[in-house]
TORBASE-133441 format. One record per atom (N, C-alpha, C): residue number from 1; residue in three letters; atom name; x, y, z. Coordinates in steps of 0.02 Angstrom, whole numbers. Each point is the difference from the previous one (the first is absolute). Example, Ala and Ser with C-alpha at 12.3 -4.5 7.8 and 13.67 -1.06 7.14 Angstrom:
# TORBASE-133441
node pos->1	code->ALA	site->N	x->660	y->-284	z->390
node pos->1	code->ALA	site->CA	x->-45	y->59	z->0
node pos->1	code->ALA	site->C	x->45	y->60	z->0
node pos->2	code->SER	site->N	x->-18	y->53	z->-36
node pos->2	code->SER	site->CA	x->42	y->59	z->3
node pos->2	code->SER	site->C	x->-39	y->55	z->37
***
This chain:
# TORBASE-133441
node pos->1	code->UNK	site->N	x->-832	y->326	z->-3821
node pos->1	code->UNK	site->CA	x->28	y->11	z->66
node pos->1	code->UNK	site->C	x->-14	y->70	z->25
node pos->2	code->UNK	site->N	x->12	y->57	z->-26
node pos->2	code->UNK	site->CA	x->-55	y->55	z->14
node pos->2	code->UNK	site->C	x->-35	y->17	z->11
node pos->3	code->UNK	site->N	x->-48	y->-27	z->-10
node pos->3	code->UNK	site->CA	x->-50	y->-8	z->22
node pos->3	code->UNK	site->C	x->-5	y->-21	z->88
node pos->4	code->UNK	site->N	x->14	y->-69	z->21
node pos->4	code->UNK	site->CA	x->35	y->-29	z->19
node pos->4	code->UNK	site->C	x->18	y->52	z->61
node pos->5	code->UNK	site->N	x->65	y->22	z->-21
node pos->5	code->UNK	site->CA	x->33	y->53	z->27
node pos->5	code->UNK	site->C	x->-43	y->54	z->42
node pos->6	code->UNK	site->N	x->-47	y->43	z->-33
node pos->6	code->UNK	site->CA	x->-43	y->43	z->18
node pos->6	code->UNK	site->C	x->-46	y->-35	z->32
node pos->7	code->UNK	site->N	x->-29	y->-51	z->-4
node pos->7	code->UNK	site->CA	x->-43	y->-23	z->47
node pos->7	code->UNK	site->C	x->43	y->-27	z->81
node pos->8	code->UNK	site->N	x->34	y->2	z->26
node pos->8	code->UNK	site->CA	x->28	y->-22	z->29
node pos->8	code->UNK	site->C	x->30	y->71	z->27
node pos->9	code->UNK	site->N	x->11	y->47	z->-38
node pos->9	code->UNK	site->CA	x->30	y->70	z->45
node pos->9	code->UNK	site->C	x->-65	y->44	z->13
node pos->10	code->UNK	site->N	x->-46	y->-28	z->-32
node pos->10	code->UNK	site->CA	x->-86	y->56	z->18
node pos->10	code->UNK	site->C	x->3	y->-36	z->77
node pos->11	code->UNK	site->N	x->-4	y->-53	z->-4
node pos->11	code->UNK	site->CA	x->0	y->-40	z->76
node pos->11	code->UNK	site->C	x->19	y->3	z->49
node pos->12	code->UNK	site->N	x->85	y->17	z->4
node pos->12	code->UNK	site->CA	x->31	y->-3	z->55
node pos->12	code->UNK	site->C	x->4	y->63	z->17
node pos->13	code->UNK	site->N	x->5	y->69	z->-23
node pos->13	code->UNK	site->CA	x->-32	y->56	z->18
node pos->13	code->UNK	site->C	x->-61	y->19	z->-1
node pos->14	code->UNK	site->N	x->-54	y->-47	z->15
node pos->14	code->UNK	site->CA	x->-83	y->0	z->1
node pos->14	code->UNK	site->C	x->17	y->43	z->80
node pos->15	code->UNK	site->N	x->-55	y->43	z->-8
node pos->15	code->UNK	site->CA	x->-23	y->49	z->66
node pos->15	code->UNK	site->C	x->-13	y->-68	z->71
node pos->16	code->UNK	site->N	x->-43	y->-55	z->-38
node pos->16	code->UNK	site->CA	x->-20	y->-62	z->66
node pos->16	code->UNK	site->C	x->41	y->-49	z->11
node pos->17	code->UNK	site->N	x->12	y->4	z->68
node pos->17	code->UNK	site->CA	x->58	y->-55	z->4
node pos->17	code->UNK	site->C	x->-21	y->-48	z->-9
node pos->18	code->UNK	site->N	x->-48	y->-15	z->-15
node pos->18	code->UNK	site->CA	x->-23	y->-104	z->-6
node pos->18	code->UNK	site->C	x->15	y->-2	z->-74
node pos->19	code->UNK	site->N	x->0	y->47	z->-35
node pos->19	code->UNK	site->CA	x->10	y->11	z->-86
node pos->19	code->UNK	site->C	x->80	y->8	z->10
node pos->20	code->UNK	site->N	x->37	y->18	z->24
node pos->20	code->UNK	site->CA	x->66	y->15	z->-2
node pos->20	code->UNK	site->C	x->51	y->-70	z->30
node pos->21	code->UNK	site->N	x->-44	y->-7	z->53
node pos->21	code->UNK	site->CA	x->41	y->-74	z->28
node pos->21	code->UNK	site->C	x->-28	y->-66	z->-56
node pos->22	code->UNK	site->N	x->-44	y->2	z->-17
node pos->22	code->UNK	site->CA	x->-14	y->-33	z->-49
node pos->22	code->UNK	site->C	x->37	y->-32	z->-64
node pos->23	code->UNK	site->N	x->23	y->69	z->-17
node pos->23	code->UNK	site->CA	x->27	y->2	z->-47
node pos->23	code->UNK	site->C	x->68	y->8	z->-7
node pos->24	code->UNK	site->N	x->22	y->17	z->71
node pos->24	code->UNK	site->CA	x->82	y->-36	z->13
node pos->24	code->UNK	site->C	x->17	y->-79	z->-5
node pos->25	code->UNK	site->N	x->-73	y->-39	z->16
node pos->25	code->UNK	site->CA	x->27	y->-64	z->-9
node pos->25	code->UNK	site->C	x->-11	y->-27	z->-75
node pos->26	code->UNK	site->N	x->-62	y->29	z->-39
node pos->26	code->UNK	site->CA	x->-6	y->-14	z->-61
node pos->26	code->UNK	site->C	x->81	y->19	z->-28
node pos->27	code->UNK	site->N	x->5	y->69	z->-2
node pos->27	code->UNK	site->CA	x->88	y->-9	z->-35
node pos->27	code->UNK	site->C	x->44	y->-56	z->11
node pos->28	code->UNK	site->N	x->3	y->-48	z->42
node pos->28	code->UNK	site->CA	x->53	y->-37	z->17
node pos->28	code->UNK	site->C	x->-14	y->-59	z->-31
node pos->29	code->UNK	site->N	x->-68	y->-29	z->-15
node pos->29	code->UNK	site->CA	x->-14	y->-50	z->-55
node pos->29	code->UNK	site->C	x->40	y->35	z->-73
node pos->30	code->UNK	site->N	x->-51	y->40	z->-6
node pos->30	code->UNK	site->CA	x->45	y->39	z->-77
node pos->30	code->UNK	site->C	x->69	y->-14	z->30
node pos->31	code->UNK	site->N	x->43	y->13	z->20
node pos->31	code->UNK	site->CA	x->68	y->-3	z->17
node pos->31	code->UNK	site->C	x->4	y->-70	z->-8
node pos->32	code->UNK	site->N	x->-15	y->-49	z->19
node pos->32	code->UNK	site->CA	x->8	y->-77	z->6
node pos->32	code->UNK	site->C	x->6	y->-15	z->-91
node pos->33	code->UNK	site->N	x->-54	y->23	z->-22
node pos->33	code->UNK	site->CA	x->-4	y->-32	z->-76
node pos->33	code->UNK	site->C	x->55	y->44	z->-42
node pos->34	code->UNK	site->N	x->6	y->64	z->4
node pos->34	code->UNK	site->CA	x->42	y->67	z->-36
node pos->34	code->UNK	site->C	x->59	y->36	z->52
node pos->35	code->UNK	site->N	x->29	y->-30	z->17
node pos->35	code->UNK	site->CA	x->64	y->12	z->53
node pos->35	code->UNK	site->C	x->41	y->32	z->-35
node pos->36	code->UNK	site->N	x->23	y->15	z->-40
node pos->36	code->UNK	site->CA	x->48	y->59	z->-58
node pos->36	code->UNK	site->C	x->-61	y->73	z->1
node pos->37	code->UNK	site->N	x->-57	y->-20	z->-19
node pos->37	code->UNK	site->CA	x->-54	y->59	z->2
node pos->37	code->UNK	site->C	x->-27	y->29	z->72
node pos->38	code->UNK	site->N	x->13	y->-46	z->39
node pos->38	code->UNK	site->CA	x->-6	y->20	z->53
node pos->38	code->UNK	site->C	x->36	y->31	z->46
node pos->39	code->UNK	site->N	x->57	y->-8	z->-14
node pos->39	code->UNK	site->CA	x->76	y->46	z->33
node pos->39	code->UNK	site->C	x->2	y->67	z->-15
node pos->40	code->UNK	site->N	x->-33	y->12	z->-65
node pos->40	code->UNK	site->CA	x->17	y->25	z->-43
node pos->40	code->UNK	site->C	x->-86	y->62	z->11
node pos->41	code->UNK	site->N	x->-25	y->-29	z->31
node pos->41	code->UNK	site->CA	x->-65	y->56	z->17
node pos->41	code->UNK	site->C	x->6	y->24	z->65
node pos->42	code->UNK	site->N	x->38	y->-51	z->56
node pos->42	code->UNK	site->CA	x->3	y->37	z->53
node pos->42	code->UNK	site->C	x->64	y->51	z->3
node pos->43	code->UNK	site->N	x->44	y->-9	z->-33
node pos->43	code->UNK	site->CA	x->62	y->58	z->-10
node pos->43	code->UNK	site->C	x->-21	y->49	z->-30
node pos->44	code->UNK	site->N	x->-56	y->6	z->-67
node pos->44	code->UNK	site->CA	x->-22	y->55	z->-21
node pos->44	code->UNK	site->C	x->-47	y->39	z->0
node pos->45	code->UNK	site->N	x->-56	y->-36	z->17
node pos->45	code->UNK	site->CA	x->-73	y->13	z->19
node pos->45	code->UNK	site->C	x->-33	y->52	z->66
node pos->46	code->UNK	site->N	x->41	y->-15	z->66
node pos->46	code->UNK	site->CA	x->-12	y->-4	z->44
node pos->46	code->UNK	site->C	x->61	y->32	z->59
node pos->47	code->UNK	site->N	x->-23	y->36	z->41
node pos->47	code->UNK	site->CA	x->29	y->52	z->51
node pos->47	code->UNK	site->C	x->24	y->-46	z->41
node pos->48	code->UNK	site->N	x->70	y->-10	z->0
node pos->48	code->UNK	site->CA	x->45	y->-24	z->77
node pos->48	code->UNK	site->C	x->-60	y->-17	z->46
node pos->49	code->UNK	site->N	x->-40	y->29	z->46
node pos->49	code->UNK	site->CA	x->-44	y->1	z->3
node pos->49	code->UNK	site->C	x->-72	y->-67	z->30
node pos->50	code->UNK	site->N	x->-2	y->-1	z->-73
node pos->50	code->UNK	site->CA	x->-65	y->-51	z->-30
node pos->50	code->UNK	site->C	x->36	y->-67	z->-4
node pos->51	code->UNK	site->N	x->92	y->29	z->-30
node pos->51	code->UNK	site->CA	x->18	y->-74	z->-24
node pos->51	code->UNK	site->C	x->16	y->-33	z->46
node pos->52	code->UNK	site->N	x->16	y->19	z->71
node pos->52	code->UNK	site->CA	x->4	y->-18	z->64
node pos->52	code->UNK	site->C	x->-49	y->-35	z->35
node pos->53	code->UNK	site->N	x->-70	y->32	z->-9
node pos->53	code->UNK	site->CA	x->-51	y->-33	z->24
node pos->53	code->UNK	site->C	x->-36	y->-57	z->-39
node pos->54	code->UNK	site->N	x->21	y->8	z->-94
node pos->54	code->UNK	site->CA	x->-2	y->-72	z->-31
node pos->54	code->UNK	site->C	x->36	y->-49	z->17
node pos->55	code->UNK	site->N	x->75	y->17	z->23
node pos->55	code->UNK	site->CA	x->71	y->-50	z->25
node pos->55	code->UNK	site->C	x->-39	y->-42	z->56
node pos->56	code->UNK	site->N	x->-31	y->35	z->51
node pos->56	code->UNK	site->CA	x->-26	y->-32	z->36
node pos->56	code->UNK	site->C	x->-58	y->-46	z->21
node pos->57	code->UNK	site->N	x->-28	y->-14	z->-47
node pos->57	code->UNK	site->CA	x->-59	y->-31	z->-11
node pos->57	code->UNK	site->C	x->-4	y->-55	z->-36
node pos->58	code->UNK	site->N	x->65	y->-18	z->-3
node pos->58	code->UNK	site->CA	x->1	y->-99	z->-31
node pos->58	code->UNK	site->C	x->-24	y->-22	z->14
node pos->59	code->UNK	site->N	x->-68	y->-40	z->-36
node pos->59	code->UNK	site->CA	x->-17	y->-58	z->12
node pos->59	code->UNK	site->C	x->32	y->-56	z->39
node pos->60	code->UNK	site->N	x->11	y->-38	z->48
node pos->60	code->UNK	site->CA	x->45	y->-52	z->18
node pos->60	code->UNK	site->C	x->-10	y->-42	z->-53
node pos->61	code->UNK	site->N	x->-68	y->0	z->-17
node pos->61	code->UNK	site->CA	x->-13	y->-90	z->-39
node pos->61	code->UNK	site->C	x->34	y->22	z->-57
node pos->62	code->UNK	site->N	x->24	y->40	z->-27
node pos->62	code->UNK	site->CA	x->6	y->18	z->-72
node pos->62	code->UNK	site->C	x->71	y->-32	z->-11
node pos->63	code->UNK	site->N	x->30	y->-3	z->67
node pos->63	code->UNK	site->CA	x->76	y->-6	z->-5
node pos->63	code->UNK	site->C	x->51	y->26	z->-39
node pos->64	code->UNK	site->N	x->-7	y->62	z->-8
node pos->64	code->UNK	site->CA	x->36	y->39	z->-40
node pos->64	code->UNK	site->C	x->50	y->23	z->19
node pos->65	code->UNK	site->N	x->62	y->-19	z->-38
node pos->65	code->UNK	site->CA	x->81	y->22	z->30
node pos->65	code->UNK	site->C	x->-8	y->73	z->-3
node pos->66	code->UNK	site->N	x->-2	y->60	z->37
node pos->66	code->UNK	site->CA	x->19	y->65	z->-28
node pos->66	code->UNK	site->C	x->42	y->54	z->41
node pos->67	code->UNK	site->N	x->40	y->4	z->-19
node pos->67	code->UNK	site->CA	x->60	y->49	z->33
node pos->67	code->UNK	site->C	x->-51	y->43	z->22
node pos->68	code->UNK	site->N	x->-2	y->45	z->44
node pos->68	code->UNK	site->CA	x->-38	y->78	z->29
node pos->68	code->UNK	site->C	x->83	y->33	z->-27
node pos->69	code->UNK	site->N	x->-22	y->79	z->-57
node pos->69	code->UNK	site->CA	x->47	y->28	z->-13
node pos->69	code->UNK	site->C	x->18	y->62	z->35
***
């Protein structure tokens, strides 16, 4: 999952936004399958910030219940 982890935070602070929006929606699959690991990277990983602009980028199709904290 570290791995995992780091690939997914090189991403969403990538300098290009097509690499950054990208990879706001890739996190939310990871979130779909690892929802304990995934709570758990945007509370620690990531600047108020970033985790705001990941909050916002749900997939619809994914249908994912998720509080915005």
């Amino acid at each position: 999952m570290i791995y995992i982890e780091e690939w997914l935070k090189k991403g969403i602070t990538d300098a290009q936004t097509s690499v950054r929006e990208a990879m706001r929606k890739t996190f939310w699959y990871y979130y779909k399958c690892y929802p304990v690991q995934g709570k758990k990277f945007l509370q620690s990983q990531l600047s108020s910030q970033l985790r705001k602009a990941v909050e916002l980028s749900i997939p619809e199709r994914l249908e994912i219940d998720y509080q915005v904290t």
